[in-house]
Each structure stands twice: as C-alpha cells, then as structure tokens.
C-alpha positions in Angstrom: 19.4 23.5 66.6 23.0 22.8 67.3 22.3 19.6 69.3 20.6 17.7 65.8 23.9 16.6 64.7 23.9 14.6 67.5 20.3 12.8 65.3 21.5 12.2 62.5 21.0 8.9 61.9 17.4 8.6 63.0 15.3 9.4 59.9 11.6 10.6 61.8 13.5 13.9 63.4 11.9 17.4 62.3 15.1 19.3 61.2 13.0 22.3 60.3 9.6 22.3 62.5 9.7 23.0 66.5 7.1 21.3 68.7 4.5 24.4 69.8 5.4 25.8 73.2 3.1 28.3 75.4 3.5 31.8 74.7 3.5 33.1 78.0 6.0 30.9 79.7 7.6 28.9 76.8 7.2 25.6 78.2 6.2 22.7 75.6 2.6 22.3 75.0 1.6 18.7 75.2 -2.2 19.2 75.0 -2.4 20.7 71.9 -2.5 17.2 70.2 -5.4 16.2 71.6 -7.2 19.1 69.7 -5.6 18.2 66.5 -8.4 17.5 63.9 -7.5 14.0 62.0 -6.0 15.8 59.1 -3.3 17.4 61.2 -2.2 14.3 63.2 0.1 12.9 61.1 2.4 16.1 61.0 3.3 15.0 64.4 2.7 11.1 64.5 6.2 9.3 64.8 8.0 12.2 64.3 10.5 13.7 66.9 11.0 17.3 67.7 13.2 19.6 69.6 11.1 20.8 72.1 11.9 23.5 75.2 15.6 23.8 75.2 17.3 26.1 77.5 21.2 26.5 77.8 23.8 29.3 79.0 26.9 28.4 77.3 27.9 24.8 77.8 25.1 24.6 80.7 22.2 22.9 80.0 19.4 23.3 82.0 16.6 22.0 80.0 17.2 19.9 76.4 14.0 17.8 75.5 12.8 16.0 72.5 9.1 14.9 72.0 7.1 13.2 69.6 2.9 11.6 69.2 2.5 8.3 69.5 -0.5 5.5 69.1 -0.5 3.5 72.6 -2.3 0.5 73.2 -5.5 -0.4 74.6 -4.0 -1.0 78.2 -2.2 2.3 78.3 -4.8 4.1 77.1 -7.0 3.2 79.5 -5.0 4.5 81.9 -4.3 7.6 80.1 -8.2 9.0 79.9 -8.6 6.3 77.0 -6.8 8.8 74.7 -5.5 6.7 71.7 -2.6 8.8 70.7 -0.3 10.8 73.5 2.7 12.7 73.4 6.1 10.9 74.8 8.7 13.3 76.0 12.3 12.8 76.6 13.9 15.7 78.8 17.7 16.2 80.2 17.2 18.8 82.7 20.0 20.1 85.3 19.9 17.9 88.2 19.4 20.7 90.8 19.6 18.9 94.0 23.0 18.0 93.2 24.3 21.5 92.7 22.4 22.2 95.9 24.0 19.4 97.7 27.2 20.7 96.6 26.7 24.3 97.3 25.6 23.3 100.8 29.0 21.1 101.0 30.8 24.4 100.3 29.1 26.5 102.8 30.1 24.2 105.1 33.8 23.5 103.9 33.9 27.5 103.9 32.9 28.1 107.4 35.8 25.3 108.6 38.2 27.2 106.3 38.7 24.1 103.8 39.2 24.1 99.9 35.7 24.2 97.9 34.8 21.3 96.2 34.6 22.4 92.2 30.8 22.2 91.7 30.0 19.7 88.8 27.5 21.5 86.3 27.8 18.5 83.9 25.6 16.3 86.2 22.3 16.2 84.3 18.7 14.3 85.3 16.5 12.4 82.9 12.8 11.8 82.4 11.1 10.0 79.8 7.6 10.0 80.0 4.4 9.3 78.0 1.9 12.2 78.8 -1.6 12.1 79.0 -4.3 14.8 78.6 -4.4 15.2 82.9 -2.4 13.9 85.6 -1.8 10.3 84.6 1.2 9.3 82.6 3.7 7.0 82.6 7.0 8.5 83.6 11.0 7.3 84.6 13.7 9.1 85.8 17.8 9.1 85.6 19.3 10.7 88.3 23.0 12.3 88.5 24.6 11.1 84.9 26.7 13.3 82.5 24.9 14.7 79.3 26.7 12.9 77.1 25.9 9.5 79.0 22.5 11.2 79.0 22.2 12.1 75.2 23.3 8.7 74.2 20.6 7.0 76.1 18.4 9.2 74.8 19.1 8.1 71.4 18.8 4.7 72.5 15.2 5.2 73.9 14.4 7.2 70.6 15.3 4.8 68.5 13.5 1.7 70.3 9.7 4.3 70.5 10.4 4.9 66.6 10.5 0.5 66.4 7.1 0.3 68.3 4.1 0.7 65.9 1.9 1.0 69.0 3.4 1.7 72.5 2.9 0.0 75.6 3.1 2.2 78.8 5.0 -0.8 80.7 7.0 -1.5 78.2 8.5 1.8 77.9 9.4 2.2 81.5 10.9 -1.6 81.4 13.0 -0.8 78.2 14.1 2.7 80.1 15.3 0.4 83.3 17.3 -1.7 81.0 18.8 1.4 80.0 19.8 2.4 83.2 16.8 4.5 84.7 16.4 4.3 87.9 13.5 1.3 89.0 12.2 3.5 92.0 11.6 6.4 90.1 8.5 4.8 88.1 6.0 7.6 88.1 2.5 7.5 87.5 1.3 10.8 87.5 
C-alpha cells in the first residue's frame, strides 16, 4: 500500500483492511454492502479503503479508493431507495489519449517524421456514488496528470468524510468546482 502515505492526514483511511474484490476477475465489489447485516455496516461506514489498484512500474492503470456512505432521501430515491451506497473514487489510464497518440505516430511514421514521446502520465478520473443497479451518480476528469489527479482526490475525500449524509447533486457540484468536467455528469 505504497500510495497511503500520500493519506496520511485523513483519519477514516483503513491502513490494514482492503475493500472485498471478486475472485474471478478482481474488480471491487460494490454490492456486497447491500447484503451487510446491521452489525457489519459500520466496519465500512465512513471509512476509506484502497480498492482495485493495478500498476506496472510507475504506470498506473487503475488506483481507486472507496468508502459506504448514508445519502439522503433525494439521492436515494434515485438510487433503488437504498439508504447507504458505496462512493468510489478511481484514477484509471486515460486510454483514448494513448490511442490518439499511438495513431499520431502511425501516421508521423508513414511520412518519415520524429514520433511524438507518448505521455503515460495522463490519467482519467471518476468519482461516483454507486447504487445496487445501473443508477448512480457519477463525474469524470479527463487528460490530467496523477499527481494533479491524487490531489484532487484528497480534496473530494476529505469534503465526503465532512458530509454526515451525502447528497448526489451535491457531490457532482463539489467535483465540478474541483475541476471535473460539467459534461461528463453521469447517471448511470
């Protein structure tokens, strides 16, 4: 868990407990919580956890964070009326800028010009609150560096720890003032 330094100052992050993941694929399981009998809920209630993380070296194609949290009335109508959800926070390799670059260089090949270095620091972000099906309230970043990435990251964490009960549009607003792009709202 190399990346927790990067934590330290928020209090609610699990430095010894990983969210559960599928066993078959490894992805992060984000129903599980909806099966958790009372007594169990509060080992994940306000608490971050590192969640599927894949790198190769310095390349990062997947680092995501996730925690449970109590939404409001109007967000939970929207999400199948479940009172508690988990909220996700992934950086993931932004692959259509590698594949925009890689298709520069094919082309700058064939006309026998120098390659343009391909940028694998260029990173995506989505922050989204999940829901039990295929409603949630989700926000992206497009083509910013991790560490511009990570920081925000922090930012968004620490604001979701200061809300005792989240509200779906005031998540997404709070990640536009951060920079997320507006036209990526997504509601499913």
């Amino acid at each position: 868990m190399k990346h927790i330094k990067l934590y330290e100052e928020l209090t609610n992050l699990s430095k010894v407990r990983k969210w559960p993941t599928y066993q078959h694929n490894m992805d992060t399981d984000t129903y599980f919580t909806y099966d958790l009998p009372k007594s169990e809920v509060g080992k994940y209630l306000n608490t971050w956890f590192e969640g599927n993380i894949s790198t190769k070296g310095d390349l990062v194609y997947r680092d995501e964070v996730i925690t449970l949290k109590k939404v409001d009335e109007e967000t939970a109508n929207r999400l199948y009326r479940r009172p508690l959800n988990p909220v996700s926070i992934n950086i993931l390799l932004s692959y259509s800028k590698l594949k925009s670059m890689s298709d520069m260089n094919k082309k700058l090949k064939l006309k026998g010009k120098p390659l343009l270095k391909e940028d694998k620091n260029v990173q995506d972000m989505k922050a989204q609150i999940h829901s039990i099906d295929d409603s949630s309230y989700g926000i992206w970043w497009i083509g910013k560096s991790l560490e511009e990435l990570k920081e925000i990251r922090i930012k968004l964490m620490e604001w979701v720890n200061k809300q005792p009960i989240l509200n779906g549009e005031d998540f997404l607003d709070y990640c536009v003032e951060l920079g997320a792009d507006e036209d990526q709202r997504d509601y499913n």
